[in-house]
VMD Tcl script that builds the backbone (N, CA, C; Angstrom):
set m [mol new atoms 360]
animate dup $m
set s [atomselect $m all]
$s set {name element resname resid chain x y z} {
  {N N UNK 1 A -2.229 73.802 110.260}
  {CA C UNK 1 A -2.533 72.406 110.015}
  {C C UNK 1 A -1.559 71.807 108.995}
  {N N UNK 2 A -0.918 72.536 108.142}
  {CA C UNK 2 A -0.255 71.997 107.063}
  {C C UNK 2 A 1.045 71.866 107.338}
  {N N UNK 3 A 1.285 72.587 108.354}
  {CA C UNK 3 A 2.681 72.159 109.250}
  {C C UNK 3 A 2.776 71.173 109.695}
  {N N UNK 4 A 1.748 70.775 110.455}
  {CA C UNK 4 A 1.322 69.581 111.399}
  {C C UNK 4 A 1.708 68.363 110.707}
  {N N UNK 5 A 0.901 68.577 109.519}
  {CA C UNK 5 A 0.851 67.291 108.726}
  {C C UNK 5 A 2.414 67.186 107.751}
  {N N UNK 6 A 3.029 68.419 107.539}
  {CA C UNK 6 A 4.460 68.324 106.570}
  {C C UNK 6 A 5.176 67.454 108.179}
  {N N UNK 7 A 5.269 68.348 108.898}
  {CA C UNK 7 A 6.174 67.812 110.102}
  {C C UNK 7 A 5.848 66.284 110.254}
  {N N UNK 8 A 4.605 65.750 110.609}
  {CA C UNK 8 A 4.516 64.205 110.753}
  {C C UNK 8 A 4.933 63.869 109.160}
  {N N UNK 9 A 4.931 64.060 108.335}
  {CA C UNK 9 A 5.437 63.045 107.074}
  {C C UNK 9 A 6.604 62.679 107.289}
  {N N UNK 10 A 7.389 64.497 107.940}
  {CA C UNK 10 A 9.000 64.288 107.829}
  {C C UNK 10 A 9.265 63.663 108.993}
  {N N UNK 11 A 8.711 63.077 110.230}
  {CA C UNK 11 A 9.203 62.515 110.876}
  {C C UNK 11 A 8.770 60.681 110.730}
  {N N UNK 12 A 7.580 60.525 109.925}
  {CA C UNK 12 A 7.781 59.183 109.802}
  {C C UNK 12 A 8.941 58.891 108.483}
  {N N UNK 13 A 8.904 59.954 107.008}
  {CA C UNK 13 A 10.193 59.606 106.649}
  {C C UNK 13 A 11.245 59.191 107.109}
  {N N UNK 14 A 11.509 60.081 107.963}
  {CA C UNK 14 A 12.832 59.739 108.870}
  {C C UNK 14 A 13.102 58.243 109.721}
  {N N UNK 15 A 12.005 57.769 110.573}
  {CA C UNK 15 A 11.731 56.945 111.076}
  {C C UNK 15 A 11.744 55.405 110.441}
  {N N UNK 16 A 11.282 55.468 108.752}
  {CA C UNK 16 A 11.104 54.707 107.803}
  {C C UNK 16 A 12.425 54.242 107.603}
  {N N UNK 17 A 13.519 55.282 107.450}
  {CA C UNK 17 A 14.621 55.244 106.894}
  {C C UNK 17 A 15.517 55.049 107.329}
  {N N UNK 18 A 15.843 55.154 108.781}
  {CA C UNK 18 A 16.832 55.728 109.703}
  {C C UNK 18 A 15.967 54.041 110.845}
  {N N UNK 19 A 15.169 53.322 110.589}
  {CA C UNK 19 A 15.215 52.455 111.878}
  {C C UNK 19 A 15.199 50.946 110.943}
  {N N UNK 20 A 15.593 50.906 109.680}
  {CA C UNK 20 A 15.962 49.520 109.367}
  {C C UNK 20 A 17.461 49.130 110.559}
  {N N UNK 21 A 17.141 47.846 110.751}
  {CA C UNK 21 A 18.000 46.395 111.610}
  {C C UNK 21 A 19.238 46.186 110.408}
  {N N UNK 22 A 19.846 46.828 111.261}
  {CA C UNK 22 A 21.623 46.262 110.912}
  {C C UNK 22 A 21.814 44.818 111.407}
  {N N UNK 23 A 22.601 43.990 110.677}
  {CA C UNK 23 A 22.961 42.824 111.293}
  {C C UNK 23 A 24.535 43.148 111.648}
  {N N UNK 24 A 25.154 42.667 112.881}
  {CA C UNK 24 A 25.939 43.337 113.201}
  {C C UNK 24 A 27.094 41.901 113.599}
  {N N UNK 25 A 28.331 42.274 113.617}
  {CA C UNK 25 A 29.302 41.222 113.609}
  {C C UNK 25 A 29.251 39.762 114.815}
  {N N UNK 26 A 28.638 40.358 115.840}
  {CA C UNK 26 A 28.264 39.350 116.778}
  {C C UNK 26 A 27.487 38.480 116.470}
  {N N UNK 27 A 26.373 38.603 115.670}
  {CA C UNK 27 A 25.294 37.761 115.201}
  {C C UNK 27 A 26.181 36.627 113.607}
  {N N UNK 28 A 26.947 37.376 113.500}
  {CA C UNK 28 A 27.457 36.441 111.930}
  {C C UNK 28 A 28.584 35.693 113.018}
  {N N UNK 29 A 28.904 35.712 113.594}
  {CA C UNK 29 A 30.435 35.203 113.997}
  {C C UNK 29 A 31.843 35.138 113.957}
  {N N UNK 30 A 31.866 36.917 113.411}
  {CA C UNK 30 A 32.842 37.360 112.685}
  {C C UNK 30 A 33.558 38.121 113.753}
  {N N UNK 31 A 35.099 38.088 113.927}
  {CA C UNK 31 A 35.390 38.494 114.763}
  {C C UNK 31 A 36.127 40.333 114.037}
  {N N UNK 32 A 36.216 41.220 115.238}
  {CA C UNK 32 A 36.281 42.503 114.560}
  {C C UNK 32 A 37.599 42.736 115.047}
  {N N UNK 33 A 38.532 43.404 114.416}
  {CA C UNK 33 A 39.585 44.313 114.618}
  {C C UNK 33 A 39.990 45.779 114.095}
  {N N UNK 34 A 40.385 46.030 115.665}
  {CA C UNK 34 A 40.645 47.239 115.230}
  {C C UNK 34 A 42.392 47.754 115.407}
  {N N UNK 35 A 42.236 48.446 114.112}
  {CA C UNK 35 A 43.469 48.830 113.910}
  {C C UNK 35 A 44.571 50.208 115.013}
  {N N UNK 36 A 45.731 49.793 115.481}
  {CA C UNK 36 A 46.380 50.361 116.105}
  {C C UNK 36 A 46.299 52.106 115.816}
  {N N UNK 37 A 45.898 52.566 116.688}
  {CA C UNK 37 A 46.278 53.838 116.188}
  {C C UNK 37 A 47.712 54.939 116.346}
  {N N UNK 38 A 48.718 53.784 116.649}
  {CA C UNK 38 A 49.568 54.464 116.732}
  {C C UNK 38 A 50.627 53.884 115.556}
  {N N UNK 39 A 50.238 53.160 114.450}
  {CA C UNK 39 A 50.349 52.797 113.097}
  {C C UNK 39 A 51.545 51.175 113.088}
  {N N UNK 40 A 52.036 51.460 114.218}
  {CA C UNK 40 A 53.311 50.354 114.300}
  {C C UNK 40 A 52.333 48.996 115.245}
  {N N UNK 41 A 52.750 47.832 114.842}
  {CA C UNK 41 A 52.118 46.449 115.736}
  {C C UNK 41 A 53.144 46.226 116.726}
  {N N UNK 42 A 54.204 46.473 116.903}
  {CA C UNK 42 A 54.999 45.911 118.024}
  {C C UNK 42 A 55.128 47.482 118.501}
  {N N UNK 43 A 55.833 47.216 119.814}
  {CA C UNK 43 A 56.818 48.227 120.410}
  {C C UNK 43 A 56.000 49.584 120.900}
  {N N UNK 44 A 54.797 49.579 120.679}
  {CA C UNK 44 A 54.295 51.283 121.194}
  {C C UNK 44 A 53.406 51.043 122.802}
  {N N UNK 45 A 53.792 51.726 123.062}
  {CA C UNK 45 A 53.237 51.908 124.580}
  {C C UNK 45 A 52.563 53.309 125.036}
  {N N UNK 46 A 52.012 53.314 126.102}
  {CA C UNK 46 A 51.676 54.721 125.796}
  {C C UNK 46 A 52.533 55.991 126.380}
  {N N UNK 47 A 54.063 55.566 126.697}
  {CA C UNK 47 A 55.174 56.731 127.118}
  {C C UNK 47 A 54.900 57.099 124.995}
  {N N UNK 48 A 55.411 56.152 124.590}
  {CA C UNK 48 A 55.686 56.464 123.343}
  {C C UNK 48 A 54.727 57.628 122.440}
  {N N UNK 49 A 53.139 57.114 122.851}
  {CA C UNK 49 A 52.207 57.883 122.491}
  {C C UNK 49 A 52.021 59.045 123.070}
  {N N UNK 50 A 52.012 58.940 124.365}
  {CA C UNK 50 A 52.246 60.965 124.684}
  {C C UNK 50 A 52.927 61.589 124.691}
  {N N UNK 51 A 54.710 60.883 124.207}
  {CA C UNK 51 A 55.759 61.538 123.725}
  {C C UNK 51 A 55.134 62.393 122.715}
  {N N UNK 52 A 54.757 61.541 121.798}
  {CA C UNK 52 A 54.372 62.170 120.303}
  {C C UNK 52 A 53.375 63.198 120.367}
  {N N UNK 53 A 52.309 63.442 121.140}
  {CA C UNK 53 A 51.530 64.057 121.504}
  {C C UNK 53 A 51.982 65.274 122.160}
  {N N UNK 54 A 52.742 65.085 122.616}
  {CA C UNK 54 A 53.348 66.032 123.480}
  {C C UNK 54 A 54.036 67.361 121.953}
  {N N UNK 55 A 55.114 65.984 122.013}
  {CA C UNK 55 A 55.640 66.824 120.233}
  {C C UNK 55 A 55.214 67.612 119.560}
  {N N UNK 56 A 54.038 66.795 119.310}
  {CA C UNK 56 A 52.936 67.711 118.513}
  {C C UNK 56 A 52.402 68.777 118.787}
  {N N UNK 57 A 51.803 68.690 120.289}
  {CA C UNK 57 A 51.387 70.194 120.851}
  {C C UNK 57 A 52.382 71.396 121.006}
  {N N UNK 58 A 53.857 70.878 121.279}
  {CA C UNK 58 A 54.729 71.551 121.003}
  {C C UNK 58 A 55.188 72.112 120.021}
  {N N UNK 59 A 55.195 71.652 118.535}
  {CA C UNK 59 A 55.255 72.086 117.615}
  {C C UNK 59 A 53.954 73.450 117.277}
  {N N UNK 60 A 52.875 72.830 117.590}
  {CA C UNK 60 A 51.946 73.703 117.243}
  {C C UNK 60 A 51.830 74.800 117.893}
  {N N UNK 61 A 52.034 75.006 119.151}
  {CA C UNK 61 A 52.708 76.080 119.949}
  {C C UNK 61 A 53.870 76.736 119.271}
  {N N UNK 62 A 54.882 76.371 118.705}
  {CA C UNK 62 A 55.818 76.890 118.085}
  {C C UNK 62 A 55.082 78.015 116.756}
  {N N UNK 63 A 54.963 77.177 116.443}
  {CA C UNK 63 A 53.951 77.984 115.393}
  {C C UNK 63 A 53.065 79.200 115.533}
  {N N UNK 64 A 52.370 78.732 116.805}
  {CA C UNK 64 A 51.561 80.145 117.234}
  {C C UNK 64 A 52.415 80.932 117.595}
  {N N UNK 65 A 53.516 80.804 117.785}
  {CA C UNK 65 A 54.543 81.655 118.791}
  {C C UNK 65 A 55.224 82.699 117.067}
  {N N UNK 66 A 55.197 81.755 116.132}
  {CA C UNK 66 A 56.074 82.446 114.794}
  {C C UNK 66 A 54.502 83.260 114.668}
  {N N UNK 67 A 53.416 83.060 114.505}
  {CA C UNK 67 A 52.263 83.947 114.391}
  {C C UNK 67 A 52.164 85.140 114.607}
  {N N UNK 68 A 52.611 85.085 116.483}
  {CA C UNK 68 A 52.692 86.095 117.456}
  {C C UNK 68 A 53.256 86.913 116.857}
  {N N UNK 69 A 54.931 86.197 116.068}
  {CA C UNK 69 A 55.985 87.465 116.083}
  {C C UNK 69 A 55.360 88.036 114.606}
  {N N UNK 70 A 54.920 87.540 113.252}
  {CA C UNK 70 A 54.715 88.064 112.460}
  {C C UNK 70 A 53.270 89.432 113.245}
  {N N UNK 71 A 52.364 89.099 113.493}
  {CA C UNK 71 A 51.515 89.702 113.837}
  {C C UNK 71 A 52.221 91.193 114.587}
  {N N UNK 72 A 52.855 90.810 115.825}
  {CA C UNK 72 A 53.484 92.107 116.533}
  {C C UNK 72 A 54.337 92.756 115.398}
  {N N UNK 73 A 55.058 92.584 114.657}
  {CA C UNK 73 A 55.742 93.210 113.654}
  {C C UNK 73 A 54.959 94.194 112.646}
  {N N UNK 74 A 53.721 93.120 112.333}
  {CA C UNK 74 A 52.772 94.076 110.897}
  {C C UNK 74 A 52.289 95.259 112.091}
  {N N UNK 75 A 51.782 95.311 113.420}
  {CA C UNK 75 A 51.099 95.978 114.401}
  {C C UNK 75 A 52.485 97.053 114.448}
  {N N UNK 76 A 53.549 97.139 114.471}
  {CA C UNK 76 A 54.627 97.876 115.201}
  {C C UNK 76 A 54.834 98.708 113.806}
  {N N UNK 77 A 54.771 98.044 112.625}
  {CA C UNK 77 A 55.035 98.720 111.290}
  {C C UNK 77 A 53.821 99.413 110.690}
  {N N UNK 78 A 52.961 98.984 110.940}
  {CA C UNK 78 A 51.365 99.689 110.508}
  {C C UNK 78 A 50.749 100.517 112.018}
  {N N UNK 79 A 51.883 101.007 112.348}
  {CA C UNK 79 A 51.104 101.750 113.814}
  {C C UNK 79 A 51.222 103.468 113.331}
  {N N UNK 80 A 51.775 103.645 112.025}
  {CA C UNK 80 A 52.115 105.389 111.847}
  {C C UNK 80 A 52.485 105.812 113.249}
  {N N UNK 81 A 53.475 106.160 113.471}
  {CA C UNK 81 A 54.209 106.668 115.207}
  {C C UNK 81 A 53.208 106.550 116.165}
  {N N UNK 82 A 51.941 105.864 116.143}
  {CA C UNK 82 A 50.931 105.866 117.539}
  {C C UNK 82 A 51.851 105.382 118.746}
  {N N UNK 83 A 51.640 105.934 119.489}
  {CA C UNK 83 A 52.864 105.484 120.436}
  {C C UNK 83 A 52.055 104.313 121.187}
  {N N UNK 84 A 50.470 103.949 121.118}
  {CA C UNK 84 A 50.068 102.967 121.747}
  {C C UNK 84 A 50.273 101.673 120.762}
  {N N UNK 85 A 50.282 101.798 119.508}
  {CA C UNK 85 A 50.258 100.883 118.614}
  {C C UNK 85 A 51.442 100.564 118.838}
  {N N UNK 86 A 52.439 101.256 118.851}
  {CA C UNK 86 A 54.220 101.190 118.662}
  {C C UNK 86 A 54.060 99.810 119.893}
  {N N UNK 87 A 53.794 100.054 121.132}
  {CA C UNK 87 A 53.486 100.092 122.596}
  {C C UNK 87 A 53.011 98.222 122.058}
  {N N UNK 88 A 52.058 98.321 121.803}
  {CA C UNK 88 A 51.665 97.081 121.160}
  {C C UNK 88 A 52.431 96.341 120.637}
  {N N UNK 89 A 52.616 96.779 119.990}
  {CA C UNK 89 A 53.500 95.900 119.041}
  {C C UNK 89 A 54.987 95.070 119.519}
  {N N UNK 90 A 55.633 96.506 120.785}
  {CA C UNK 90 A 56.718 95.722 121.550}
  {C C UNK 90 A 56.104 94.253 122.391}
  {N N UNK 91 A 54.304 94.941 122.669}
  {CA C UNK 91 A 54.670 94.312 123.951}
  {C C UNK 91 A 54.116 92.765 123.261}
  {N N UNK 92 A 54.068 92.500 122.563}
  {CA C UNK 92 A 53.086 91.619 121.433}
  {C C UNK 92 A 54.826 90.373 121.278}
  {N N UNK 93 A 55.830 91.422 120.688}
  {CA C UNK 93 A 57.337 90.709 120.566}
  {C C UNK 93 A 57.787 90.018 122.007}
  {N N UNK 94 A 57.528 90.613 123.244}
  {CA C UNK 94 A 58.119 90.491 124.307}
  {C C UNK 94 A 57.215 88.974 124.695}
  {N N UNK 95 A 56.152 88.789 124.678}
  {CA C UNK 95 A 55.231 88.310 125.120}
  {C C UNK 95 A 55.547 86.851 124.507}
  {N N UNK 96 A 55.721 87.228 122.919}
  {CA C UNK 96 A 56.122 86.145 121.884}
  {C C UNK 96 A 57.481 85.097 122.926}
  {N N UNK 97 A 58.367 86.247 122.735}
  {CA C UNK 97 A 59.200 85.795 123.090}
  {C C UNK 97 A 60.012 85.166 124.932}
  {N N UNK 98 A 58.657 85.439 125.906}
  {CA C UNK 98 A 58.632 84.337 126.899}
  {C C UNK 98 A 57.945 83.435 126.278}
  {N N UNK 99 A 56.891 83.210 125.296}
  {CA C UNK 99 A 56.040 81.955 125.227}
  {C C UNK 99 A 56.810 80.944 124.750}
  {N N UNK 100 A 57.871 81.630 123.952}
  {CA C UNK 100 A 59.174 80.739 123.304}
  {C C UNK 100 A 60.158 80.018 124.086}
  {N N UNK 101 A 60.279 81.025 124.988}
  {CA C UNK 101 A 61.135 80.644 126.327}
  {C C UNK 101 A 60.710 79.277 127.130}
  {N N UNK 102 A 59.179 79.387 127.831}
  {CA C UNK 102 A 58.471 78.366 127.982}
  {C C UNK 102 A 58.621 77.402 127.069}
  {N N UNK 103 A 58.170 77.337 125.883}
  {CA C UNK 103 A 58.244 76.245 124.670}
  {C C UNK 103 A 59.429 75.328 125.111}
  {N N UNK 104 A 60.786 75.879 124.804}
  {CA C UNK 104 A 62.285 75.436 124.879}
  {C C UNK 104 A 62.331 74.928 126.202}
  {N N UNK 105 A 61.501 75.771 127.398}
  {CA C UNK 105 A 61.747 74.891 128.264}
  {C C UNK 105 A 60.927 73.585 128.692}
  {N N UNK 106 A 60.019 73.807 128.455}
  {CA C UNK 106 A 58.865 72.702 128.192}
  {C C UNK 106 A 59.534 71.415 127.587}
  {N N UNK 107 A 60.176 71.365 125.953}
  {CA C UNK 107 A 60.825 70.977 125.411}
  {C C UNK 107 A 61.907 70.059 126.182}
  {N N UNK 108 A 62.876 70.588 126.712}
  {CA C UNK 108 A 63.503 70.725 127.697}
  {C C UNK 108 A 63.258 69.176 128.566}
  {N N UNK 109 A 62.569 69.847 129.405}
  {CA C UNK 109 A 61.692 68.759 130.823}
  {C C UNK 109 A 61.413 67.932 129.657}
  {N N UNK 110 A 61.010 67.640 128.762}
  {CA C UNK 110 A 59.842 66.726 128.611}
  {C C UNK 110 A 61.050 65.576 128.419}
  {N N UNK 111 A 62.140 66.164 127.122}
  {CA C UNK 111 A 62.745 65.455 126.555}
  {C C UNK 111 A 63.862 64.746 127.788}
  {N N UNK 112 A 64.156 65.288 128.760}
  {CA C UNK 112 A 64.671 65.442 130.041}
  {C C UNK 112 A 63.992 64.196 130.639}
  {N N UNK 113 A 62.862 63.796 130.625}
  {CA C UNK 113 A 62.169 63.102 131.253}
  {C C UNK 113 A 61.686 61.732 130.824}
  {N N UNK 114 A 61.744 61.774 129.201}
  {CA C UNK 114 A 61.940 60.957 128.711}
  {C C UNK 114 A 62.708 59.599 128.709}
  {N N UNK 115 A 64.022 60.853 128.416}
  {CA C UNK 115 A 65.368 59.709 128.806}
  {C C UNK 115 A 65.758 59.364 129.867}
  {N N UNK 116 A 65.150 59.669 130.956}
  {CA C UNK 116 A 65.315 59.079 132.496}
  {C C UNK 116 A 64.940 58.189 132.121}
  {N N UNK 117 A 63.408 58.106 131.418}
  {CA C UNK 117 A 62.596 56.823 131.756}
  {C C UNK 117 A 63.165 55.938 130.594}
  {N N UNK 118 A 63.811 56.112 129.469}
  {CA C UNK 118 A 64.126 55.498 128.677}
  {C C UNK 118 A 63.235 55.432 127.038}
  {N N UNK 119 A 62.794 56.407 126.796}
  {CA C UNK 119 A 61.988 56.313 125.997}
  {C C UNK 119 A 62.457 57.323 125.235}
  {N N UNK 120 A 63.030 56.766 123.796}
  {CA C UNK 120 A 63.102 57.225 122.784}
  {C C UNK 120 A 61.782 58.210 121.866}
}
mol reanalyze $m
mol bondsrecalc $m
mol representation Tube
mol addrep $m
């Protein structure tokens, strides 16, 4: 019973608190703006914006890729001669190093594709 009754307090608290009337910009006559999210007012389109996006995922891929190689290295050096760890550890470098391959070529096309279309 004392649940019953904590639980209904905490849900008319909630209810008390959480359902006051916002007055909201339509009702005052205020008009709202919202700000660009691609920070510049002229000139952005959205080649421009998934350029950058693109960039970005690319970079961050790069990164996982420098991860990869630190990681396969500590694995190849902390393996004491296990020949499966050793094993690891190449195949950890090799692996790194198509994802890199991809990257550059990714890179590649994109930037490739860009300047067909004209977009800096």
């Amino acid at each position: 019973m004392k649940k019953v009754i904590k639980f209904s307090l905490f849900i008319l608290f909630f209810l008390i608190i959480f359902s006051q009337i916002n007055v909201v910009g339509a009702e005052a006559g205020t008009t709202v703006s919202i700000p660009n999210p691609l920070g510049a007012t002229t000139g952005t389109s959205i080649p421009i914006l998934l350029g950058k996006v693109i960039n970005t995922a690319l970079s961050v891929v790069g990164s996982l890729a420098l991860v990869m190689f630190v990681y396969g290295g500590i694995t190849w050096m902390l393996s004491s001669g296990s020949p499966e760890q050793v094993t690891k550890g190449k195949n950890i470098f090799i692996w790194a190093t198509v994802g890199l391959i991809i990257i550059f070529s990714a890179y590649a096309l994109v930037t490739l594709v860009f300047t067909s279309m004209g977009v800096k």
